[in-house]
GUMARNU-381787 format. One record per residue: y, z, x of N, C-alpha, C in turn; residue in one letter. Coordinates in steps of 0.2 Angstrom, whole numbers, padded with zeros to 4 digits, always signed. Atoms other than C-alpha are relative to their C-alpha. Example, Ala and Ser with C-alpha at 12.3 -4.5 7.8 and 13.67 -1.06 7.14 Angstrom:
2
-0006+0000+0004-0022+0039+0062+0006+0000+0004A
-0006-0001-0004-0005+0036+0068+0005+0003-0004S
//
This chain:
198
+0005-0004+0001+0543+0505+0453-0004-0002-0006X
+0004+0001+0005+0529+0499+0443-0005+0005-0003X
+0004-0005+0003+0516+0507+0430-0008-0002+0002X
+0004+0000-0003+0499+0510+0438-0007+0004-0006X
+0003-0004+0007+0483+0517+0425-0005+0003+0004X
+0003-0007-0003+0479+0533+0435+0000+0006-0002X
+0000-0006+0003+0477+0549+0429+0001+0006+0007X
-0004-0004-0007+0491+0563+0439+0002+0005-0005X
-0002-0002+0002+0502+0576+0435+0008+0002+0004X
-0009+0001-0003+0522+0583+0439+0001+0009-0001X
-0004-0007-0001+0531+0602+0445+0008-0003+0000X
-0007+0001+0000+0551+0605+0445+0004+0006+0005X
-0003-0005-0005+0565+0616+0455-0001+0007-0006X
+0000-0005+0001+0563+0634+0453+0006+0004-0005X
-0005-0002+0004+0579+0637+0447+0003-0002-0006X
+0000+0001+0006+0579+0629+0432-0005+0001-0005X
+0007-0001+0004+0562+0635+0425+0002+0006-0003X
+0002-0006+0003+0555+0649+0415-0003+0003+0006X
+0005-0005-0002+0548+0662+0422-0007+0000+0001X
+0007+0003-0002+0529+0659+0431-0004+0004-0001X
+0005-0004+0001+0513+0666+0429-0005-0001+0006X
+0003+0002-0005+0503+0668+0446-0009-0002-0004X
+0005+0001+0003+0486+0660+0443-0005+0000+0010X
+0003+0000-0008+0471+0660+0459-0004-0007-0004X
+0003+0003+0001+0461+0646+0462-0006-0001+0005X
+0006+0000-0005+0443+0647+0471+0000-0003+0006X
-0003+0006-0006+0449+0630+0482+0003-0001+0004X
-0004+0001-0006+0464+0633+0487+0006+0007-0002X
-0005-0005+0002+0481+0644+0487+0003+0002-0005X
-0003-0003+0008+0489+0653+0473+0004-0004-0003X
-0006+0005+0003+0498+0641+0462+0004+0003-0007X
-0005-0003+0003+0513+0645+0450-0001-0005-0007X
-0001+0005+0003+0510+0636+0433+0009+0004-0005X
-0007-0002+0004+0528+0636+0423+0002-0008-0003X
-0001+0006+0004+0534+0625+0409+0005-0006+0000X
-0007+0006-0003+0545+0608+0414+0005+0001-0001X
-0009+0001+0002+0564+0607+0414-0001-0008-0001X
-0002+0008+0004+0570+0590+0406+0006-0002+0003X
-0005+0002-0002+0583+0582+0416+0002-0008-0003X
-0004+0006+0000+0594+0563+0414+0001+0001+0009X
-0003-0001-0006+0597+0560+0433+0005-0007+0003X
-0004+0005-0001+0612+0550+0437+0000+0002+0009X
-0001+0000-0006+0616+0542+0453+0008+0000+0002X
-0010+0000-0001+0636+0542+0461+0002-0005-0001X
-0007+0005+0007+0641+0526+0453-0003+0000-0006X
+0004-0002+0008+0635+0533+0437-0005-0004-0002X
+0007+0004+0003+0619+0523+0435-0005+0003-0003X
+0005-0006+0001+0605+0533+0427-0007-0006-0002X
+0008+0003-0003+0586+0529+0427+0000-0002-0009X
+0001+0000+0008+0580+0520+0409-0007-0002+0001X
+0006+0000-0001+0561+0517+0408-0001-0007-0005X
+0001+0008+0001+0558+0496+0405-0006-0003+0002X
+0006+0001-0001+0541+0490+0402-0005+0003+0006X
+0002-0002-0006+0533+0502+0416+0002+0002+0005X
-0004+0001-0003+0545+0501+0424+0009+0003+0005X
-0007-0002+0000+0561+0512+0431+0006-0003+0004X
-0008+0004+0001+0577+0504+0430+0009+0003+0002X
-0006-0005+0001+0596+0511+0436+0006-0006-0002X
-0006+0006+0003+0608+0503+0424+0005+0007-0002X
-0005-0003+0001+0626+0509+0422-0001+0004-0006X
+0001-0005+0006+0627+0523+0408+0006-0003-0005X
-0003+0003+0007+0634+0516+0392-0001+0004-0006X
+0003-0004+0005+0632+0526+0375-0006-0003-0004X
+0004+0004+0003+0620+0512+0369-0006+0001+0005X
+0006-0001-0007+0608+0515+0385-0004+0007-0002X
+0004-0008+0002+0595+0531+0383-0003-0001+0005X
+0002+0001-0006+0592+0535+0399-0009+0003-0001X
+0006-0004-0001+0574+0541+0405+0002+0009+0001X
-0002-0006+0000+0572+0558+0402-0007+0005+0005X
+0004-0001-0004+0562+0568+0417-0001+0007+0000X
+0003-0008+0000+0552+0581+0417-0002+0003+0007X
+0001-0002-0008+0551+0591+0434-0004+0007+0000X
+0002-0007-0001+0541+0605+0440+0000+0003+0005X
+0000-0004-0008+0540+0616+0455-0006+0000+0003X
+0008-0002-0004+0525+0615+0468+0000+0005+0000X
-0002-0009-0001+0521+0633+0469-0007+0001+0002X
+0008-0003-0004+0506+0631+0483+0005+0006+0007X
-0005-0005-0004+0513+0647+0491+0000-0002+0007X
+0000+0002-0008+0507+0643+0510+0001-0008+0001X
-0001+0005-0004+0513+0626+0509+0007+0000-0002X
-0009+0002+0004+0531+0627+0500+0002+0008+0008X
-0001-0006-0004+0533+0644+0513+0003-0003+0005X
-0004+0004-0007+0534+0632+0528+0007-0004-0001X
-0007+0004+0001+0548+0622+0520+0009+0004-0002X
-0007-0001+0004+0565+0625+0515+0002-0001-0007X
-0001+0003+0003+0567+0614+0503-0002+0001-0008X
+0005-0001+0006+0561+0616+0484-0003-0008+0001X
+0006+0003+0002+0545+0606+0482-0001-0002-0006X
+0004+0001+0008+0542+0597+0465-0001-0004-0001X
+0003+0005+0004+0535+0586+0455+0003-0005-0006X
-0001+0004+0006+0541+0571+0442-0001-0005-0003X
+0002+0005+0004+0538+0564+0427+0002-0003-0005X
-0003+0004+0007+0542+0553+0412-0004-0003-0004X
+0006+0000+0007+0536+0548+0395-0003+0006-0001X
+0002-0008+0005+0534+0566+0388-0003+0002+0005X
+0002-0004-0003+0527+0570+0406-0005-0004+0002X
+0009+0004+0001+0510+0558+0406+0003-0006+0005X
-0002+0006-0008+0519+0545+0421+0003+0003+0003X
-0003-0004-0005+0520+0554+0437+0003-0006+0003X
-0001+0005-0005+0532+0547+0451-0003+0000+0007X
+0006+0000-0006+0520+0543+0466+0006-0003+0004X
+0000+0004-0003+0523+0536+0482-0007-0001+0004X
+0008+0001-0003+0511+0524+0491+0002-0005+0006X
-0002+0003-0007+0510+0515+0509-0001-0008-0002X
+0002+0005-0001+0512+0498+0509-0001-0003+0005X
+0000+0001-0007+0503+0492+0525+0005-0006+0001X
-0004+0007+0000+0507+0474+0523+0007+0000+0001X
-0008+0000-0002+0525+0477+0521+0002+0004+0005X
-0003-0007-0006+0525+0493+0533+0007+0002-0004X
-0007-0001+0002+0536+0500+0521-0004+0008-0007X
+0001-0005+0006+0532+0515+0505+0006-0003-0006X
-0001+0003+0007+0533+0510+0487+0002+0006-0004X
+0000-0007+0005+0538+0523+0472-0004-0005-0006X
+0000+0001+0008+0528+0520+0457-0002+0007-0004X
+0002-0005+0006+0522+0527+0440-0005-0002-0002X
+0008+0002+0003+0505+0532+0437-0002+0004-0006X
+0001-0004+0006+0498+0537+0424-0004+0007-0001X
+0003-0007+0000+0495+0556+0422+0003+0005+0000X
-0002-0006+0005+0498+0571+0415+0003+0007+0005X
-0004-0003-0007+0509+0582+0426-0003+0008-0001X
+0005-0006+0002+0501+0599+0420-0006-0002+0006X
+0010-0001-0003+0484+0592+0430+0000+0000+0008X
+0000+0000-0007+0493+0589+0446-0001+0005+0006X
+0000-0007-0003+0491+0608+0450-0005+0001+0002X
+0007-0002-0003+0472+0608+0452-0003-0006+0004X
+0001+0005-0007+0472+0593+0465-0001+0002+0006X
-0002-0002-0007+0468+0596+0482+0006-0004+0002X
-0006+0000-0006+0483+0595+0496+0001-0009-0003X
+0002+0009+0000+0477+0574+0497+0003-0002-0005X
-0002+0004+0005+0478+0568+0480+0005+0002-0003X
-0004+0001+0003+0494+0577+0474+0007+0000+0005X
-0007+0002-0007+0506+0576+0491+0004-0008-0003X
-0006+0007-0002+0510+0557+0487+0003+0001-0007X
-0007-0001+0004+0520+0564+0470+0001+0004+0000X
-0006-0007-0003+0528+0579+0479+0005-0006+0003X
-0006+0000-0002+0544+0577+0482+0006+0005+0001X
-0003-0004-0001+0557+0587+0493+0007+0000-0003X
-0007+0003+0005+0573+0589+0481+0004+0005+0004X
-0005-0003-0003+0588+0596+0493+0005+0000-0003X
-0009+0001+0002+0605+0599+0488+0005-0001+0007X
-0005+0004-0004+0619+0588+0497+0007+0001-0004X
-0006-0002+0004+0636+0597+0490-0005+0002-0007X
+0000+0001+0007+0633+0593+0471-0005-0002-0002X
+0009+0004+0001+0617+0581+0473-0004+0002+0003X
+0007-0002-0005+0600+0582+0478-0001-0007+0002X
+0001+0005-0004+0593+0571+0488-0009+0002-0003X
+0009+0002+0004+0571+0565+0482-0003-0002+0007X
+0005+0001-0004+0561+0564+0499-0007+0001-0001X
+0006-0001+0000+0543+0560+0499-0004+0007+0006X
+0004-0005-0005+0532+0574+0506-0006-0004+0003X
+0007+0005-0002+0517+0561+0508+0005-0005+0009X
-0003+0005-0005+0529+0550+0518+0008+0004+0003X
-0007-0001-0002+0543+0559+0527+0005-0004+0003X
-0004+0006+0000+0559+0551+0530+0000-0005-0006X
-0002+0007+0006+0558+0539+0514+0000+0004-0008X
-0002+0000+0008+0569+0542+0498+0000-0001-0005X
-0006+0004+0008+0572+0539+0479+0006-0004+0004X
-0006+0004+0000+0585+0527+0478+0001-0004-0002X
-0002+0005+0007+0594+0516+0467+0005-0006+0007X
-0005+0006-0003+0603+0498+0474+0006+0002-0002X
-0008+0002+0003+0621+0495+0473+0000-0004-0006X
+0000+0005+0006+0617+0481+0461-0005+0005-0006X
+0000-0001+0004+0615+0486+0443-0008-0005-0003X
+0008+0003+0003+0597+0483+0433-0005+0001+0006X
+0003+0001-0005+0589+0484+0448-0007+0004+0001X
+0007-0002+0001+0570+0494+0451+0002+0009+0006X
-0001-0006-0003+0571+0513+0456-0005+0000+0008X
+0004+0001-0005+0564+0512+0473-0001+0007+0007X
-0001-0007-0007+0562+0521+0493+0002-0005+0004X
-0002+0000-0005+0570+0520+0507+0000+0005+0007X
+0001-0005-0007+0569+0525+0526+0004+0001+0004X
-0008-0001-0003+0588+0522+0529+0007+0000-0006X
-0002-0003+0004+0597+0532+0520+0010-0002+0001X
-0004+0003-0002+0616+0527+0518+0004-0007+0001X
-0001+0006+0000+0615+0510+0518+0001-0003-0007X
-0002+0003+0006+0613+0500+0504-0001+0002-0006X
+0003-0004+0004+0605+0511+0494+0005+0006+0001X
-0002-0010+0000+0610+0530+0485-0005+0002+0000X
+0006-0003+0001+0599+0542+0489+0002+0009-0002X
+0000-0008+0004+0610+0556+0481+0002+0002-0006X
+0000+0001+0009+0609+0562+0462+0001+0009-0002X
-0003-0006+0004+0616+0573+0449-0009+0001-0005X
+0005-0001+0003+0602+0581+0439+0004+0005-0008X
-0004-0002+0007+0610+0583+0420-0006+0005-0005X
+0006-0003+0002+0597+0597+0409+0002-0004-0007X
+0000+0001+0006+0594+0590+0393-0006+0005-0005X
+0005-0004+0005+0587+0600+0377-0004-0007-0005X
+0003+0004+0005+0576+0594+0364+0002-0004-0004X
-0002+0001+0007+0587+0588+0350+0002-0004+0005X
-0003+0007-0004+0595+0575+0363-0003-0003+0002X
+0004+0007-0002+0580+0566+0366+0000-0003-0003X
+0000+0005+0004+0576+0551+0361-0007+0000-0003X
+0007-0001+0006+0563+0548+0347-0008-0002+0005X
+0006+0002-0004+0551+0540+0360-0003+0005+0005X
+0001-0009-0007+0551+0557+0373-0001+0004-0007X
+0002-0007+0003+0546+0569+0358-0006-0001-0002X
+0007-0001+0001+0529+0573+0356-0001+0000-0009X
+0001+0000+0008+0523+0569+0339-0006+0005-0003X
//
């Protein structure tokens, strides 16, 4: 996943938020704005995401390692989350200001994950178009959830078997890749000096 210099935004699962405030919007359906939860999100062989030049990384979790710390929020377009199951949200890193996208790669016939650059609060007043490709469907599988793109169905987050490797997507789930994760909440005082807004 590379770093892209676009201007976006990020929502999280319901159930770890505050409390929403309904707002209207003249364009389109009623959206819920509510303040991020902060998570570390480990994969089953304990690897966790760390953010390298642009870049996110799943290296084995060491005390020396500070992993990426992710700011999630919840879609909350009532007539489009209704038809689903699933919670709908949105994710960011670097204090919130790099969304995670997905985009088509024709060429390879494949979907990319990157991070672009944009401020996850702005994701809310996009039309459908511009903020589907950093929706993502977060399911729970037992204990993990599982990161489906809503822009591209069928194609996951997922980390390689191999260590250092680039967080990416997948559209076969199972194989070589994990495409299911713990989500750990982290408070303020356990950030790292680079994630606290100065």
């Amino acid at each position: 996943m590379s770093l892209l210099e676009e201007n976006a935004g990020v929502k999280v699962d319901s159930g770890d938020l505050e409390r929403a405030e309904p707002q209207c919007s003249s364009e389109g359906p009623k959206v819920v704005t509510q303040v991020p939860a902060k998570f570390i999100i480990h994969d089953r062989d304990h690897k966790v995401f760390v953010l390298n030049s642009g870049t996110l990384l799943a290296v084995l979790e060491k005390d020396y390692i500070r992993p990426a710390i992710f700011f999630i929020l919840p879609v909350r377009f009532s007539l489009f989350v209704s038809e689903h199951k699933r919670s709908l949200i949105f994710l960011a890193v670097s204090k919130g200001e790099l969304c995670l996208c997905c985009k088509r790669d024709k060429k390879k016939n494949r979907t990319t994950l990157q991070l672009k650059k944009q401020n996850l609060d702005q994701l809310v007043s996009l039309k459908e178009k511009k903020w589907k490709p950093f929706a993502f469907y977060r399911a729970e599988v037992g204990s993990r959830n599982t990161l489906e793109s809503a822009a591209y169905p069928g194609w996951f987050i997922c980390t390689s078997c191999n260590l250092g490797e680039p967080v990416g997507m997948t559209d076969h789930p199972g194989r070589k890749e994990c495409i299911d994760f713990s989500f750990h909440p982290v408070k303020n005082v356990e950030m790292s000096p680079s994630e606290i807004r100065e």
